[in-house]
N, C-alpha and C positions, 0 to 999 in steps of 0.2 A: 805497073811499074815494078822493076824488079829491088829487091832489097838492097840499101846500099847509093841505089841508083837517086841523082839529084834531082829536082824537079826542075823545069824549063822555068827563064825567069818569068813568059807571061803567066804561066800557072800559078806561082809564087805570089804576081802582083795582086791576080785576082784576088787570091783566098785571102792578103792582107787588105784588098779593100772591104771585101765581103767581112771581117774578123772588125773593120773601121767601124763599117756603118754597123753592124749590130750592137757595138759598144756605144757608139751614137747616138739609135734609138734607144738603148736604154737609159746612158747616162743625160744627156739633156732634156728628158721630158721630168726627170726627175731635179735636175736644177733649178728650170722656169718653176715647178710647183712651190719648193722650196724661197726660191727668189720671190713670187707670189705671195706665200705664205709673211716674208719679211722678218721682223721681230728677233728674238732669243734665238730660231731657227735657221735664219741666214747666217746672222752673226758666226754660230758656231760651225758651219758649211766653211764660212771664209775662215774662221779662227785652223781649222783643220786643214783646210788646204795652204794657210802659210806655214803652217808648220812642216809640212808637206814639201813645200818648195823649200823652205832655209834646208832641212835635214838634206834631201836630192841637191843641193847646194853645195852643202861639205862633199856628198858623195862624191861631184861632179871634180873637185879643188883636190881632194886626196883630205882633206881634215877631220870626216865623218870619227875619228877614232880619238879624235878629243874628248871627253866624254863631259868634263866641262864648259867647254866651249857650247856644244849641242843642250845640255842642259841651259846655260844663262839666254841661249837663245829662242829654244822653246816656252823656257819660265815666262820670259819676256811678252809673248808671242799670247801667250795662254793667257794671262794677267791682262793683255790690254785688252782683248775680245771681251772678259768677263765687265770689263767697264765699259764697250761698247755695247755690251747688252743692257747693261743698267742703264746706258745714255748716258752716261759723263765720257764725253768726247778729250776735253782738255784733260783727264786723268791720263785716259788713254796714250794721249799723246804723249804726257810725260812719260808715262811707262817706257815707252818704245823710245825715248830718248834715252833713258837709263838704259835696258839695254843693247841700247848700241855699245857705250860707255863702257858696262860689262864685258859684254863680245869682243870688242877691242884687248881687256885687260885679261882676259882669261885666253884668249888665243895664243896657240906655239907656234904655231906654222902658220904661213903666208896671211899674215894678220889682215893685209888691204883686203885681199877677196872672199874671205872668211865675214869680215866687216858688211861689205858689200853686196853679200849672201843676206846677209841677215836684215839690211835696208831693202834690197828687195822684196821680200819674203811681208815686211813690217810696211813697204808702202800698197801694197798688195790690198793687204788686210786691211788698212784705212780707210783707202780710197772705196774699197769694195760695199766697206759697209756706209760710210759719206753718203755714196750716190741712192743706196735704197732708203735710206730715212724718212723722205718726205710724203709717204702716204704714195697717192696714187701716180704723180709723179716720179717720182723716186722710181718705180716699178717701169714704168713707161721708158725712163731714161736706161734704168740698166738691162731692160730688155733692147733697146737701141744701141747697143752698146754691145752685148750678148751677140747680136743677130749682124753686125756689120762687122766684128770678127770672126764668125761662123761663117760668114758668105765669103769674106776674103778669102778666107781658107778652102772652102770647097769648091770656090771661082778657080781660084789660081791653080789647086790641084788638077782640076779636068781640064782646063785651059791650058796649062804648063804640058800634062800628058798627050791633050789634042793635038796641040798646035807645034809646041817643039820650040826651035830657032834659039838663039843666043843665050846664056847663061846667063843670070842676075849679078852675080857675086861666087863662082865656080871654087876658090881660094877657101873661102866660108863654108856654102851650101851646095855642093855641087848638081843637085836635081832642080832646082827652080831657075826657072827663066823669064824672060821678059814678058813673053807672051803670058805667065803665068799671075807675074805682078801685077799687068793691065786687067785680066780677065776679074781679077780677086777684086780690084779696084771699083771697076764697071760693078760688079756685082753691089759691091756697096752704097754706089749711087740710085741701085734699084730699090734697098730697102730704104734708102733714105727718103726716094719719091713716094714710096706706100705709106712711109708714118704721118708724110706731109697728105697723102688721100685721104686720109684718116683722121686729118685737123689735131694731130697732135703735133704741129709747130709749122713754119713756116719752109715753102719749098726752099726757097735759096739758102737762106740760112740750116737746113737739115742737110743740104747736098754739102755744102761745105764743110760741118761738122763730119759726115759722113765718108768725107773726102779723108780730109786730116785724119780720122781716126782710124782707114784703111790704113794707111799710110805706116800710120803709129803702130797696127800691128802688125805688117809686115817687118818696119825694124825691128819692133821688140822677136820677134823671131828669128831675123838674122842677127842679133845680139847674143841669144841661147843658142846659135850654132856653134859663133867664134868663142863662147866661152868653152863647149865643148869638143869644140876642134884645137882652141887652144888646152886641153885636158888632155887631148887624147879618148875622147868619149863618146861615143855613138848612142846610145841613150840616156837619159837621167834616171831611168829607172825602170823594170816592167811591167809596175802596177795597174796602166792599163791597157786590156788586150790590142793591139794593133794601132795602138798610139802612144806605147812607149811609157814615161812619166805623166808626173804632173805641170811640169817643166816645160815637157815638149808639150802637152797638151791647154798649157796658160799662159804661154809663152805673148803672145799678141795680147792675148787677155790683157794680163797686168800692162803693160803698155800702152793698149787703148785708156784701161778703165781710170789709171795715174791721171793720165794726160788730161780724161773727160772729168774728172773729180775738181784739177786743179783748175780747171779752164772756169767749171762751176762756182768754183769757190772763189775766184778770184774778179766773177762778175758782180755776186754779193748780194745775191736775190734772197730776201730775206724769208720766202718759203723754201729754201734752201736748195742745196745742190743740184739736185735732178731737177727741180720746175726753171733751175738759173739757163740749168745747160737746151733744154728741150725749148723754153718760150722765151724768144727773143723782139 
């Protein structure tokens, strides 16, 4: 190819798939261990990545140059983890109440989505660590959790590029389509039926979980588009290779793992969230 000269877009697609999956295998064989491991070590995995997202948040709004704003929401962010590692949960929570409170009072510019940034960012981090708490459950669930965002995503990707046909939401996300949403979908239902092989819960009730929670990652990703098509932004960031931010790459995440935390919590299984959400 001569100098100057652009490459074809199949060529282009390729080496960002191939740049995908090699960040892939690295980055998630390194999560699950971590997720495994549980403890002070998760905790501070998720404390790091909502810091991660509020920061890619401002970037995405234009407010990143607040430098107070970014401080009372990081302070905030870092302070509750260190009480979700001790286990006082309801500290935690108040934390992240106050800074909201903060983030609100110390914001210049576009105060609602600045706000909004930062409850993202803080339900993230809640929920993430809610769901691992309970011992071997706990693990089971946010690997179910994990693995039916992971499949939505890599369903719908090769589905979406196989198959083609109608746009999802072209306005939003102009690459995904229908065919992609289903594909992502079905794929979920797969893992759901292997946890239920596996007598870690029940098949109907695992496929319907499984169901909703595609679901949920799919919006929570067409949400991170229109925030950044509402911005004017093409990525949140490009810390990681061939997927962009954190943002883009947790986007379904926090979406599913919110939805599975609250659905847990609000069933009230007293061996707590991850045995409420998996044994019904």
């Amino acid at each position: 190819m001569n100098q100057g000269q652009v490459a074809p877009a199949d060529e282009r697609g390729s080496r960002n798939l191939l740049t995908r999956v090699i960040a892939a295998l690295v980055l998630a064989p390194l999560a699950i261990a971590i997720a495994w491991a549980g403890g002070p070590l998760w905790t501070t995995l998720v404390t790091l990545a909502s810091v991660g997202l509020y920061v890619e948040w401002l970037m995405i709004v234009g407010t990143v140059h607040e430098r107070r704003t970014v401080a009372a929401g990081t302070t905030a962010l870092v302070v509750s983890g260190l009480f979700l590692a001790l286990g006082h949960n309801a500290y935690s929570l108040i934390v992240l109440v106050i800074g909201v409170a903060a983030v609100a009072v110390v914001s210049q510019q576009l105060r609602l989505w600045t706000v909004l940034g930062f409850c993202y960012a803080a339900a993230a981090e809640f929920a993430s660590t809610l769901m691992r708490l309970d011992g071997t459950y706990g693990f089971v669930a946010l690997m179910f959790v994990l693995l039916v965002v992971w499949v939505t995503d890599i369903g719908g990707y090769f589905a979406g590029r196989g198959i083609g046909g109608p746009k999802l939401w072209p306005r939003v996300s102009p690459k995904k389509t229908w065919a992609g949403a289903v594909g992502g979908f079905v794929a979920s239902l797969a893992v759901a039926a292997g946890f239920a092989d596996f007598d870690f819960g029940r098949m109907a009730p695992l496929l319907l979980l499984g169901a909703v929670l595609s679901v949920a990652s799919q919006l929570g990703d067409l949400f991170e588009s229109a925030v950044k098509r509402r911005f004017g932004v093409k990525d949140s960031s490009q810390i990681i290779p061939g997927h962009g931010g954190l943002l883009d790459r947790l986007d379904g995440f926090v979406a599913a793992i919110v939805l599975a935390a609250l659905f847990g919590f609000l069933r009230g299984d007293a061996n707590g969230v991850g045995h409420a959400l998996m044994v019904w």
